[in-house]
N, C-alpha and C positions, 0 to 999 in steps of 0.2 A: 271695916267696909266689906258687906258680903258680896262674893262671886256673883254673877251670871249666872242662871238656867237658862236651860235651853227654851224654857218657855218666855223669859226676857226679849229671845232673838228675835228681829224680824223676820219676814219668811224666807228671804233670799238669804240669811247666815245662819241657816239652821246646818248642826254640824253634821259633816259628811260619815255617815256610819260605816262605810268600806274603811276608813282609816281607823285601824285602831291607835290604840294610847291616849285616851281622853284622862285626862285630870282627875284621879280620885278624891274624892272630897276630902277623907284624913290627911290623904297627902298633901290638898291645899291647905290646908290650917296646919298643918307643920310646917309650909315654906313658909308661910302667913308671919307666924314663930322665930323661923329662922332669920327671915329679915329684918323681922323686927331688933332681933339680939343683936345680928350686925349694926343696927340703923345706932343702938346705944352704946355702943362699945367702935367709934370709928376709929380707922388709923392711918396715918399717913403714909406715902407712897416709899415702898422697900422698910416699911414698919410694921406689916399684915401677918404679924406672928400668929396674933390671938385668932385672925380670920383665916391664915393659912391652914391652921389646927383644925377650925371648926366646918371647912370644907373638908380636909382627909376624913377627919372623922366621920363621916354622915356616907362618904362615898366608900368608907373600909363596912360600915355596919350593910351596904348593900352588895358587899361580894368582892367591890372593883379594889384595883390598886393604883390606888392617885401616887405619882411620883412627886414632890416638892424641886421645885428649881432650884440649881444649882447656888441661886444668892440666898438661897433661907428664906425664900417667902414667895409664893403664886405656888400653882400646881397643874398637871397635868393629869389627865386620865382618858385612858384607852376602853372604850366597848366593845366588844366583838374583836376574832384576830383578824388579820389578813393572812390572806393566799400567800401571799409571798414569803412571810415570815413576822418573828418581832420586831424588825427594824421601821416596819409599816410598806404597805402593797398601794399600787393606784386605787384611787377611789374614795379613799377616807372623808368625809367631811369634818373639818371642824366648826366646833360651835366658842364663840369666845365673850368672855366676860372678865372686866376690869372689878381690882376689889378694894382700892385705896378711897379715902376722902377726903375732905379740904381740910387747911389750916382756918376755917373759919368757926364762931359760935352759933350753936342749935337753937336759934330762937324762938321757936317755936313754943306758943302757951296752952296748957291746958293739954297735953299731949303724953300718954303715960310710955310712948315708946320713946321721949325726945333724946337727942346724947347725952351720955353721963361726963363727957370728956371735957373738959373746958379749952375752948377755940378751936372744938374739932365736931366736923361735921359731912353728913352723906346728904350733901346740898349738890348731889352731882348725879341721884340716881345710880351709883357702883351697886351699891345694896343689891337694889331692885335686880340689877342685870347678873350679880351675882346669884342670888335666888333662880334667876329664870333659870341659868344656863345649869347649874345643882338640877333643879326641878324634872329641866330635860334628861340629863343622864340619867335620874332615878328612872323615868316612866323607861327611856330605852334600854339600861340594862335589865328592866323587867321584862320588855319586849324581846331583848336577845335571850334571856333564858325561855320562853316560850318559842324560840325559834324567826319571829317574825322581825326578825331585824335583816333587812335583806345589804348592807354596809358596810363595815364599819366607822363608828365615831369616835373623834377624839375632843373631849372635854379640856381647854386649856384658860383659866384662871391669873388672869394678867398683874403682877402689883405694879405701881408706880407709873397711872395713864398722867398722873396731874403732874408729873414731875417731869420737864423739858431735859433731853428731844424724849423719853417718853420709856416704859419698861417696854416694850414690845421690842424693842432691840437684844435685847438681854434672852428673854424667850426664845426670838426667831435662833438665835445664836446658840440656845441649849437643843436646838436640833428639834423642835417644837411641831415645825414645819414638814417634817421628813416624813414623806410618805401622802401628803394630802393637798387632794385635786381642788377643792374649793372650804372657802373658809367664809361665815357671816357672823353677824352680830348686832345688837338692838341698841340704842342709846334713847333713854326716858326723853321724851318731849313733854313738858308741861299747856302747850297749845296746842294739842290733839285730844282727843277723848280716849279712856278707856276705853278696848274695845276695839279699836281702830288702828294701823300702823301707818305710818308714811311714807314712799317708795321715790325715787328716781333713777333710773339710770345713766351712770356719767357721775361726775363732782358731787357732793354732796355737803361735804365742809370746805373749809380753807384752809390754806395752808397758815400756820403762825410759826413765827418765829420771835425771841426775847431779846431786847437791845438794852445794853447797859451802857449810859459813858459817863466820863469826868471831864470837868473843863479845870482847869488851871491857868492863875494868871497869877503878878503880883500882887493884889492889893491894893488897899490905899483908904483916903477921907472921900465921905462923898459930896466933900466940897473941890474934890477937884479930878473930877473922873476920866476929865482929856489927859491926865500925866499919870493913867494906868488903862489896865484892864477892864475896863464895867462889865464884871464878873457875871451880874447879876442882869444885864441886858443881853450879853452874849450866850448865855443860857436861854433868855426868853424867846430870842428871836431861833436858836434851833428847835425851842419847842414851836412858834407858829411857822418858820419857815420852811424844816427842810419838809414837811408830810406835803405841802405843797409845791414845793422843785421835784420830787419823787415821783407828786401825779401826774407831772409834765415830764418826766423822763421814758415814760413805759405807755402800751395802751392802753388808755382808758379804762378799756373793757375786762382789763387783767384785775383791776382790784384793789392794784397793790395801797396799802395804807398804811403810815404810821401812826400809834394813836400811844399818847403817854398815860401813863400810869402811877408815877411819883417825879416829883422835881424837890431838890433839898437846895438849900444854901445861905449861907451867912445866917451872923446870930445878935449882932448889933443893927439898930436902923441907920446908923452913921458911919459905918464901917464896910466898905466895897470888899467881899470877900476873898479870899485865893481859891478856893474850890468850892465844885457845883456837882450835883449829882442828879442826872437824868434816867431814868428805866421808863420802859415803854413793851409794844408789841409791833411785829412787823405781819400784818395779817395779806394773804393775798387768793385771788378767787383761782389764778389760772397756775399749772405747775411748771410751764416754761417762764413764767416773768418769775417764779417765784426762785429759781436756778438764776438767774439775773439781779433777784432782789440783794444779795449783800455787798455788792458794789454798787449798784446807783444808790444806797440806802448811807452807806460810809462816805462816797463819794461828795454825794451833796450837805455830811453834817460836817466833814473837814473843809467843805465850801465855806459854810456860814464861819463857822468858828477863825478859819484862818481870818473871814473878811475883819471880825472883832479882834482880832489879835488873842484868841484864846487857844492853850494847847489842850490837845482833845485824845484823850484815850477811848480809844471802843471797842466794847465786848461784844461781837455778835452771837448771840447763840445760836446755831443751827435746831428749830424746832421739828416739827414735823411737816410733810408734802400734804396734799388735798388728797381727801377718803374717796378712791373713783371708783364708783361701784361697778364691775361690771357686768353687759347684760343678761347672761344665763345663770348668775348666782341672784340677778335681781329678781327676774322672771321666776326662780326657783321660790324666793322667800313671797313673792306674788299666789302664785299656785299654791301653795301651803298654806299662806291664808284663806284664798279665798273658798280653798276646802274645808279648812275648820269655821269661818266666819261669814261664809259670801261676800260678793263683790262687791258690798258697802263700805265691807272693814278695810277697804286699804283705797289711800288717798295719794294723791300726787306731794311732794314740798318740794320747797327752794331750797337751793343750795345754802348753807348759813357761812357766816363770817368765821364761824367756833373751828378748833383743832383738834384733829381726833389722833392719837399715834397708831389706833388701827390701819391706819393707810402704809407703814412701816410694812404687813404680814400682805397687802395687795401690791405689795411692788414685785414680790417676792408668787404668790397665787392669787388666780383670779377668787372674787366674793364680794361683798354686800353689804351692809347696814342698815338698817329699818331702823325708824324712828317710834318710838314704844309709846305710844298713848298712854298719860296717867294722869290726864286732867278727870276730874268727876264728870258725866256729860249735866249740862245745865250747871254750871259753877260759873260766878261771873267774874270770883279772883282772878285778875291777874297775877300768875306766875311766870319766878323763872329762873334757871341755873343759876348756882353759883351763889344763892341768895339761904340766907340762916334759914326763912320759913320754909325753903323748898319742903313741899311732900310728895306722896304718890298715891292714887286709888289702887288701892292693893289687888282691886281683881285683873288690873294688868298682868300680875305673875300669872293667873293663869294662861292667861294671853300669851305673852313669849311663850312659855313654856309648850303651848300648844303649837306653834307657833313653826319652833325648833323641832320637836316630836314630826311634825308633819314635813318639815324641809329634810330630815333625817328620812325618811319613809319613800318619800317622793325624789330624793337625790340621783337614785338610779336610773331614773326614765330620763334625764335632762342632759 
């Protein structure tokens, strides 16, 4: 997929020549490359050895010294120093990119970059965001050797965003954090266009959370299910029940949902089982019902269960809180674009259902996430997360990358 020219733009995104750091063309068909090799060689979350590598390396051949976190896989890197010292001074921005992929298969046909991996797949966009946020540190450590990095930036390379409650813990935790005033970051949208990003200020995702339970009962014939446990009805009714006592437990307008995902049980048709196994998600829009969700969520499936006479084990996992952008790092990634792009390329969205554990590094500093166009513009596939075909128009990387480059530039005035 080739890039944009500036002769492509309309006239209102034609890019602003006061900023430097435009995208050199070798350089784009090197990320182009590099994504690519990522897109065929995925790996699962705290498994990013092979892509752990192939970020130091690219970042050591341009001068920087990427550190590797302390679990053996993500990395950091520092551009420019601060005033204060190495420990890191106010002001730093970070820029952040996840680098894991699904346990899913590449199904994608006729496609000479698809995975080589069997049931592993960059159906999440990591790739892409991995790329940008590379791409940016390349053009800004070229900028800081020429002097015109007026900031410093810290490049930080997330593993394991797909793995509940999320690697951004682990990060913030290797002192990731330290030293920097606002943190952003882009997550691929397939219902936007290349070209274009998508902005709100406030919530942006939901908060999710993972529920596991087990029911147990004795058993029995299912000829005679009143002198047992009906294993197999006291399962069904927690599945269409409790997501409905739940909705009536909190407001409305909070979100809160249970939605299932797997229900196992029994292996005879005449045979009432002893055990049942239900997993699901607990998604929710607002972050005080979501502080509330693991009790009214427990509360009403020990309801149902006790009502069947079934005993009920449950694993809540604590996932992540809602990505809440806030307004001067949003306004920031605003102004960046609309310098490199004009005021076309950035659009309003909805807050989604989806979980991001970037919101783990916003509890902690205020920042941002933009929504990364990589639909083709004029494509009338339907796409979307999560799914084996997922792809991307590859001239998005220059997008972020410029993107980043410009919110890196522009940080100091905000």
């Amino acid at each position: 997929m080739s890039p944009e020219s500036e002769a492509d733009l309309p006239a209102d995104a034609t890019v602003d020549a006061a900023l430097p750091g435009i995208l050199p063309e070798a350089l784009y068909a090197e990320l182009v490359a590099f994504r690519r090799d990522l897109h065929m060689h995925p790996e699962l979350g705290n498994q990013e050895f092979r892509t752990t590598a192939a970020i130091k390396e690219r970042l050591e051949k341009a001068g920087l010294a990427p550190r590797v976190l302390p679990t053996g896989t993500g990395l950091v890197c520092d551009i420019g120093a601060d005033p204060g010292g190495p420990g890191g001074g106010p002001g730093r921005l970070a820029l952040r990119a996840d680098i894991d992929a699904l346990p899913i298969p590449d199904t994608k046909s006729e496609c000479s970059y698809r995975s080589t991996v069997p049931d592993r797949a960059h159906a999440c966009g990591h790739d892409v965001h991995t790329t940008v946020v590379l791409g940016a540190g390349l053009v800004l450590a070229d900028l800081h050797r020429q002097g015109l990095l007026p900031r410093p930036v810290r490049l930080i390379f997330q593993p394991a965003e797909e793995v509940l409650p999320g690697g951004a813990a682990e990060v913030i935790k290797s002192g990731a954090l330290d030293g920097i005033s606002r943190i952003v970051a882009v997550h691929c949208d397939p219902r936007v266009d290349a070209g274009r990003i998508g902005l709100r200020q406030g919530p942006i995702t939901s908060a999710c959370d993972r529920l596991e339970i087990q029911l147990e009962g004795p058993g029995g014939h299912t000829a005679r299910p009143h002198l047992t446990t009906d294993l197999v009805t006291a399962a069904a009714r927690v599945v269409t029940d409790v997501p409905a006592l739940v909705g009536r437990r909190v407001d409305t307008r909070s979100g809160l949902a249970v939605t299932w995902g797997r229900i196992e049980s029994g292996h005879a048709p005449n045979v009432i089982p002893q055990h049942a196994e239900l997993a699901g998600t607990v998604r929710c829009l607002d972050i005080h019902a979501w502080r509330q969700a693991p009790d009214i969520v427990v509360a009403a499936i020990d309801e149902i269960a006790n009502l069947h006479k079934a005993k009920s084990e449950i694993n809540y996992v604590r996932g992540v809180p809602p990505v809440v952008n806030e307004p001067g790092a949003t306004e920031l990634l605003r102004d960046a674009m609309v310098a490199r792009r004009g005021t076309s390329s950035v659009e309003d969205t909805a807050q989604s259902l989806g979980g991001e554990d970037f919101s783990w590094y916003l509890e902690q500093v205020p920042g941002a996430m933009a929504r990364l166009g990589v639909r083709t513009p004029g494509e009338r596939t339907v796409r979307d997360l999560h799914q084996g075909d997922f792809d991307a128009d590859e001239s998005a990387i220059r997008v972020g990358v410029e993107l980043f480059t410009a919110a890196a530039l522009l940080h100091p005035t905000r």
